[in-house]
C-alpha positions as CSV (number, residue, x, y, z in Angstrom):
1,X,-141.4,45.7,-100.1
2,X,-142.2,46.3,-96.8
3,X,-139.4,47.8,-95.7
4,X,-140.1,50.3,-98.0
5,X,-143.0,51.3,-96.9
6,X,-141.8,51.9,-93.1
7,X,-141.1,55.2,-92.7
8,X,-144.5,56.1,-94.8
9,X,-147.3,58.2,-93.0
10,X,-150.9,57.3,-93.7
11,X,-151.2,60.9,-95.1
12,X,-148.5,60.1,-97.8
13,X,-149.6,56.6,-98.6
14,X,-153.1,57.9,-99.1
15,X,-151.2,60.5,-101.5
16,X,-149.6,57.8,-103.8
17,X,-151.1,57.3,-107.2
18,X,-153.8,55.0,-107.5
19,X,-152.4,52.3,-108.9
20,X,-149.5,52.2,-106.8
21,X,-151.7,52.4,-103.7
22,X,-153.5,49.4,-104.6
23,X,-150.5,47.2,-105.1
24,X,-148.8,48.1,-102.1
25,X,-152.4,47.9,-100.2
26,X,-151.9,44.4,-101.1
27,X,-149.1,44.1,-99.8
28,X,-150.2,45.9,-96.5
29,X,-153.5,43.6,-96.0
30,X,-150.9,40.8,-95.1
31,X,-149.6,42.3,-92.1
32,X,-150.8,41.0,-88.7
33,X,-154.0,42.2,-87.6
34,X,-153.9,44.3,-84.3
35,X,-156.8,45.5,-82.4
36,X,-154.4,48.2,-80.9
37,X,-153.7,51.3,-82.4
38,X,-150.8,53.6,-80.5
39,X,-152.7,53.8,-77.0
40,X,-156.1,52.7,-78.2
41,X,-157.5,49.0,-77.8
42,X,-160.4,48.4,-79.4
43,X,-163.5,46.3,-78.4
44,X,-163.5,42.7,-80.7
45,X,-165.8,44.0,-83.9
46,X,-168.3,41.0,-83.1
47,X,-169.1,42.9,-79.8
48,X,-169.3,46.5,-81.6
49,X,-173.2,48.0,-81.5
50,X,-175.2,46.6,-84.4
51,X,-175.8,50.1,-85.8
52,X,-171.8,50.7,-86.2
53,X,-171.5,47.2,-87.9
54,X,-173.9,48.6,-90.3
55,X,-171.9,51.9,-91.2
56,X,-168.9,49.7,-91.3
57,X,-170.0,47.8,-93.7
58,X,-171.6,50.2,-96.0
59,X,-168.1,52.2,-95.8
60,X,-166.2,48.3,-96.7
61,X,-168.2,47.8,-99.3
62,X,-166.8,50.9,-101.4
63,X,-163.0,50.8,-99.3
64,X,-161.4,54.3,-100.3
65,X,-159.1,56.0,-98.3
66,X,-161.4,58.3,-96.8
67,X,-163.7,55.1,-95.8
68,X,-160.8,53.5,-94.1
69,X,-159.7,56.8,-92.4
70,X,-164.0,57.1,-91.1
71,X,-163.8,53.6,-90.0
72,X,-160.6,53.7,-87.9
73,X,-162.5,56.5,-86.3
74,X,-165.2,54.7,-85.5
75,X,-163.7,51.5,-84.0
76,X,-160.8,53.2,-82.6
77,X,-161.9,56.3,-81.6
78,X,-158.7,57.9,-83.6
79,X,-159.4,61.7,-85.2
80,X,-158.8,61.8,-89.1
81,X,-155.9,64.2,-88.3
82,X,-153.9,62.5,-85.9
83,X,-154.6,59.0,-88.2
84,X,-152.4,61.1,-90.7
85,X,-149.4,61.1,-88.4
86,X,-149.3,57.4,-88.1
87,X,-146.7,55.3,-90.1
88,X,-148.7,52.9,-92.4
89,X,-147.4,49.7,-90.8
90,X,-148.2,50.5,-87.5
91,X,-151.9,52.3,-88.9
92,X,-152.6,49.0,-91.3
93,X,-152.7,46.3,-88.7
94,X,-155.2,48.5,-87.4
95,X,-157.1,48.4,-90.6
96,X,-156.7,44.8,-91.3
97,X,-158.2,44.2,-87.8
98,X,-161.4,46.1,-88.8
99,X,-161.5,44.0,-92.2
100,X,-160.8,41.0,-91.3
101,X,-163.9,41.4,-88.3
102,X,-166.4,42.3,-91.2
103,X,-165.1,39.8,-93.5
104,X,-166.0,37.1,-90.5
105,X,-169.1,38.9,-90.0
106,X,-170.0,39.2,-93.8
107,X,-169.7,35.3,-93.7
108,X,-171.8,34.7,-91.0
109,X,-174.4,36.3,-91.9
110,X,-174.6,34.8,-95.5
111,X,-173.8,30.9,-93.9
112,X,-176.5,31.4,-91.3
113,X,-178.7,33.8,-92.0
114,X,-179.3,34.0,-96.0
115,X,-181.7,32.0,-97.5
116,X,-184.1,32.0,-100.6
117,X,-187.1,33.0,-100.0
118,X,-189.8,30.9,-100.6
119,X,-192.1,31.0,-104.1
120,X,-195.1,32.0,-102.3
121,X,-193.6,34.9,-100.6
122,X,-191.9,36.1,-103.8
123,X,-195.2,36.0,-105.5
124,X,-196.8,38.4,-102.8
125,X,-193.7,41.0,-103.3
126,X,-191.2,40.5,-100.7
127,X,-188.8,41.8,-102.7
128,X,-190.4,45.5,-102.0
129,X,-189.1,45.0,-97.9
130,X,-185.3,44.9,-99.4
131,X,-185.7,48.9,-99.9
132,X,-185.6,49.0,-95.8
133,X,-182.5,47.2,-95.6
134,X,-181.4,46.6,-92.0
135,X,-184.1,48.2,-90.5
136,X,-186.2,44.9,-91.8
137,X,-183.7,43.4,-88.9
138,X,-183.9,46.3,-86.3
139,X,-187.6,45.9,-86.9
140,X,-188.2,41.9,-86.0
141,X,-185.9,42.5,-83.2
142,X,-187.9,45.3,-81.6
143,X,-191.2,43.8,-82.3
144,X,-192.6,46.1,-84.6
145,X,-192.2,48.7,-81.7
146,X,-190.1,52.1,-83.0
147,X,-189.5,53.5,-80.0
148,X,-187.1,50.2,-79.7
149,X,-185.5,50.9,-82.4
150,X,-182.3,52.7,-80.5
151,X,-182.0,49.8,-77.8
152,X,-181.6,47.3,-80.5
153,X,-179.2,49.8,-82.8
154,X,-176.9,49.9,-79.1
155,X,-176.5,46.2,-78.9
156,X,-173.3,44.3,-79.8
157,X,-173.7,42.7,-83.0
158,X,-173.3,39.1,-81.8
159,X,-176.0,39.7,-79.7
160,X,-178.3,40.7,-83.0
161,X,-176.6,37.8,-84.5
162,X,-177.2,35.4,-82.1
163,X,-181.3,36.3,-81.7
164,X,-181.4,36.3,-85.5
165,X,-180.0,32.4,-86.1
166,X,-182.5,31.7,-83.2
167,X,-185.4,33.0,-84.9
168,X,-184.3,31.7,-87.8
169,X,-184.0,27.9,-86.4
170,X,-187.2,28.6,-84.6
171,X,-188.8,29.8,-88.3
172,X,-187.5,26.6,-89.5
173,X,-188.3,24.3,-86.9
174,X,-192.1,25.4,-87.6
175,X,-191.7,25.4,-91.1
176,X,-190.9,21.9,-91.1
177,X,-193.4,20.6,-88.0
178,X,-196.2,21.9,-89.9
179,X,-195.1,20.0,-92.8
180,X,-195.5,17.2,-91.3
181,X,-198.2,17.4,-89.4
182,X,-200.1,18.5,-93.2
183,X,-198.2,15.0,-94.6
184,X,-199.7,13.3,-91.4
185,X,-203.1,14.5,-91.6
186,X,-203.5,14.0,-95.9
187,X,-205.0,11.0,-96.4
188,X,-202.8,8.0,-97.8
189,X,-204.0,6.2,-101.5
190,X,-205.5,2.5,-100.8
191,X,-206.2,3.3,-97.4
């Protein structure tokens, strides 16, 4: 299957009917990741700037052509036309790459990071801080201050990550010292 696909340009894989596409896309995701494309390295996606991680995602989430094409530009630095060029099994490890970083990433943040919030805080509405999205995380990490905003946006995601678990263990950590401190302090029946 492959071997068909060799001497295929991005331009004319992008051109195949749909439901062709999506089989050999299949086929495609199980080439070798690369973080090379041509002449272009790119960076490791856990070190990209937060705020790129964020665009990459949104544009995984709903994976067309034309979102794969936008995020090889953005990791790679590769214009749309000259992606066209490219043979799809030199493009797609590329691609995979790119994927495979936000799948990582994607699982990350759910294992360390996700959590249900508690009935209290559910009951005061903190459902209505979902509508901010990421700037909820921008936000904490600038301290409330806006003018921050930016520097936090420019850091590598793993540094965003890596502050976030901490505040998170730190959240935690107080959570449960004030528990039981409040279970040390309540006073004990029969004594």
């Amino acid at each position: 299957m492959i071997n068909e696909l060799e001497n295929i340009t991005v331009l004319q894989f992008f051109s195949l009917p749909m439901d062709e596409l999506l089989q050999q896309y299949n086929i495609l995701k199980m080439l070798r990741q690369s973080d090379t494309l041509k002449d272009k390295k790119a960076d490791s996606i856990l070190m990209q700037p937060y705020s790129m991680i964020v665009k990459l995602k949104k544009y995984y989430s709903n994976l067309t052509p034309e979102a794969m094409v936008a995020m090889v530009k953005m990791v790679f630095g590769i214009k749309n036309e000259v992606q066209m060029q490219f043979k799809i099994v030199e493009y797609f490890p590329a691609v995979n790459f790119i994927v495979n970083g936000l799948d990582k990433i994607i699982e990350l943040e759910v294992k360390r990071l996700t959590s249900q919030p508690k009935e209290e805080l559910i009951m005061a509405g903190v459902e209505k801080m979902q509508v901010y999205g990421d700037l909820n995380t921008i936000d904490q990490l600038a301290g409330g201050d806006m003018l921050k905003w930016n520097e936090i946006e420019k850091m590598p995601w793993q540094y965003v990550f890596t502050k976030l678990c901490m505040e998170k263990d730190r959240a935690d950590i107080q959570e449960s010292y004030s528990e039981i401190i409040r279970l040390k302090n309540t006073p004990q029946n029969g004594n």
